[in-house]
C-alpha positions in Angstrom: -57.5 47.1 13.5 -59.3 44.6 14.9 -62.7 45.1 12.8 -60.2 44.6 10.0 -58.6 41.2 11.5 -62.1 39.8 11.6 -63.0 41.1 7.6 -60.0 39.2 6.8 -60.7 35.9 8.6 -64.3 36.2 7.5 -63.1 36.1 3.8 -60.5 33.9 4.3 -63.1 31.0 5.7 -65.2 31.8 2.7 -62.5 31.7 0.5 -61.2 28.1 1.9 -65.2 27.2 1.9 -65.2 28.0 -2.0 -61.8 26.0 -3.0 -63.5 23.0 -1.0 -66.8 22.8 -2.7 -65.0 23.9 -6.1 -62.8 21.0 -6.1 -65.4 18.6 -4.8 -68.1 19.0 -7.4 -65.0 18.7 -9.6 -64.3 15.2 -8.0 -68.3 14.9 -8.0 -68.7 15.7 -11.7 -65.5 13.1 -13.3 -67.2 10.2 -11.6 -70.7 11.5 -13.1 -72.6 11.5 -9.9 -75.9 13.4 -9.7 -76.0 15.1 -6.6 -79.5 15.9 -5.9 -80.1 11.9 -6.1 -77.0 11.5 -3.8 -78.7 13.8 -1.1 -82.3 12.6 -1.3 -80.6 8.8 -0.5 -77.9 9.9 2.0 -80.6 12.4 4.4 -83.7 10.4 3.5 -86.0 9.9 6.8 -86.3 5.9 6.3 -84.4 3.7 8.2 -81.6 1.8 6.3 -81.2 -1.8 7.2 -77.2 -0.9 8.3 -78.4 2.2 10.2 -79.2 0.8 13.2 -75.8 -0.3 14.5 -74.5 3.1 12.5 -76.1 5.1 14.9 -74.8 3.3 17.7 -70.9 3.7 16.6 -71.6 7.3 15.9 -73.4 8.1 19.2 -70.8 6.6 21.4 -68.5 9.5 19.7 -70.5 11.8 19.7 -69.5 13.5 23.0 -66.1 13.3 22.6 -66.0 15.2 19.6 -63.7 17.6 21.4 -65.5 21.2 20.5 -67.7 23.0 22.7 -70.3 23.5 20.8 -71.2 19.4 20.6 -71.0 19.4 24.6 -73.6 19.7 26.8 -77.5 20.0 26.9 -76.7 23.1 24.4 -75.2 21.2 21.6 -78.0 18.9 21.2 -78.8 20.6 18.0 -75.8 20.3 16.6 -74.7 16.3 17.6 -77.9 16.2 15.3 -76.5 17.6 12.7 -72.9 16.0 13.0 -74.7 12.7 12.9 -77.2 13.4 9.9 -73.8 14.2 8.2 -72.1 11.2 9.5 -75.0 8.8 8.6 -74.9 10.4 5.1 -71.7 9.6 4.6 -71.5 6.2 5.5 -75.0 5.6 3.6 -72.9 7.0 0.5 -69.7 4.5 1.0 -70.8 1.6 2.7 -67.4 -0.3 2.3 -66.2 2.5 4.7 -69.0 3.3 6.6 -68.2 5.0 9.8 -64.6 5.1 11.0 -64.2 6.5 14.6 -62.5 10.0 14.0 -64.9 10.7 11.5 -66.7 13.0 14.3 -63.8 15.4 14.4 -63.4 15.7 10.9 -67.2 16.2 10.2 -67.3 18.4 13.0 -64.3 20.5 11.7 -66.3 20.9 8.2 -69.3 21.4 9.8 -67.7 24.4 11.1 -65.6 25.8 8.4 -69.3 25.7 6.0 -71.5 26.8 8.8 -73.5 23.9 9.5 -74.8 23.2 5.7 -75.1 19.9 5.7 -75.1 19.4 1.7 -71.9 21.1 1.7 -70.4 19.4 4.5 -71.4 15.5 2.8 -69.4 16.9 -0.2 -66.5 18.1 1.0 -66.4 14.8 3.2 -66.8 12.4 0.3 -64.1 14.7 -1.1 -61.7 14.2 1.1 -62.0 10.8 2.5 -63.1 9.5 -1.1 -60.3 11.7 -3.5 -57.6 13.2 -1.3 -57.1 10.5 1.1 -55.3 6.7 -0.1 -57.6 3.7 -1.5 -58.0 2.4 1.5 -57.0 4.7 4.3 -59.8 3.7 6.7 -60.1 0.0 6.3 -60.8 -1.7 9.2 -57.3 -2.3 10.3 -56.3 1.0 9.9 -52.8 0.0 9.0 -52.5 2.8 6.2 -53.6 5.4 8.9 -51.3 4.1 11.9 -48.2 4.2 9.6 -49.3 7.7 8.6 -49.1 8.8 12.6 -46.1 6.4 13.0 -44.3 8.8 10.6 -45.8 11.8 11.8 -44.9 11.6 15.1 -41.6 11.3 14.5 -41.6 13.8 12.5 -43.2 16.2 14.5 -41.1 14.9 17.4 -37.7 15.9 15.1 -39.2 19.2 13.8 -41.1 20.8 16.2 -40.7 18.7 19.9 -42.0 21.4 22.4 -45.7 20.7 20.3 -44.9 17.1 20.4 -44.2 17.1 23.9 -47.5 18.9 24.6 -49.9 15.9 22.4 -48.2 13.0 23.9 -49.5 15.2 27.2 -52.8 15.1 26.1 -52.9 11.5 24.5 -52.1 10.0 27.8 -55.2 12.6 29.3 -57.3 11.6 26.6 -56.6 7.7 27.4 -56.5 7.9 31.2 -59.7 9.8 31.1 -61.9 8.5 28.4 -60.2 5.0 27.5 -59.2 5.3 24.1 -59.3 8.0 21.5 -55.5 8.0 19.7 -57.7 7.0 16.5 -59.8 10.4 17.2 -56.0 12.1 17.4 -54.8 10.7 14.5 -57.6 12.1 12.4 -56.9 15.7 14.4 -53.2 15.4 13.7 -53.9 14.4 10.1 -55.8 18.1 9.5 -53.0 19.7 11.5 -50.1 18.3 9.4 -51.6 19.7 5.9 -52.2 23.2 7.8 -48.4 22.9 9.7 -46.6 21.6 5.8 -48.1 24.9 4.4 -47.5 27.2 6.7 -44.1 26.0 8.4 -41.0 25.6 6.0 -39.0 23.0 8.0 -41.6 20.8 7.7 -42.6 21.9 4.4 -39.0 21.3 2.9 -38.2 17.8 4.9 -38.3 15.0 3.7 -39.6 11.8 5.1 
């Protein structure tokens, strides 16, 4: 039973994988971008003039990426990778740049396509570039903190024992480390997509 529980999960991260590269190079392809160019510019080895104080907003988050296996003298390796990705990113859109949060979300697709970094810059420019508003990350984040504003009322209405346990951990999170709500808000964002598709009262409510 259990062999057959891991079969099932193994096929269902490739399968989520394949729908996620699918419909990036989709995305990719309608605005006619050549991708081979796109990576030899986002992971070249020269130094950007912007990169510089990059590095330094991505570093500081680095740590607090929130998964185990960024922590520690054993993740070294892969805070490597998350920031290759990161830089790539921000290299690609400089309007956005790097928005903290973007460590949990890059580390999340990191994950889900086994460290390749190619796959995880697409499905990132995907995302935050397609699927999210014009706009989401600007640098007052006002489309993003009415997004949580909402959500957390919502999730406060629909599900309050879950609410009850992240307000918990916010006021950890900002007792312990000084800060991180925006790093939550990305985290929440994920969950919400995950919770609307697999819980009906929050599927059928309206807002």
């Amino acid at each position: 039973c259990v062999q057959y529980t891991c079969v099932y999960i193994l096929i269902l991260c490739v399968c989520v994988v394949q729908v996620w590269l699918t419909l990036a190079d989709q995305y990719l392809h309608s605005i006619s971008i050549d991708w081979d160019k796109t990576l030899r510019f986002a992971f070249n080895e020269r130094s950007n003039p912007d990169d510089d104080s990059l590095g330094i907003q991505i570093v500081k988050d680095l740590h607090r990426t929130g998964c185990s296996s960024y922590s520690g003298q054993e993740g070294e390796q892969d805070r490597v990778v998350l920031k290759r990705v990161l830089l790539a990113y921000a290299r690609w859109n400089k309007a956005v740049g790097y928005c903290q949060g973007f460590n949990v979300l890059a580390a999340l697709i990191l994950e889900v396509t086994e460290g390749n970094e190619s796959h995880a810059l697409k499905v990132m420019i995907y995302l935050i570039d397609k699927v999210l508003p014009e706009s989401y990350f600007a640098n007052n984040l006002r489309s993003l903190s009415v997004d949580m504003a909402v959500f957390r009322d919502l999730l406060r209405m629909k599900l309050p024992h879950l609410s009850q346990h992240l307000h918990l951990l916010q006021k950890t999170a900002d007792r312990e480390a000084g800060g991180g709500s925006v790093c939550l808000s990305v985290c929440l964002s994920v969950c919400l997509s995950v919770i609307q598709t697999t819980t009906s009262p929050l599927t059928n409510a309206s807002v």
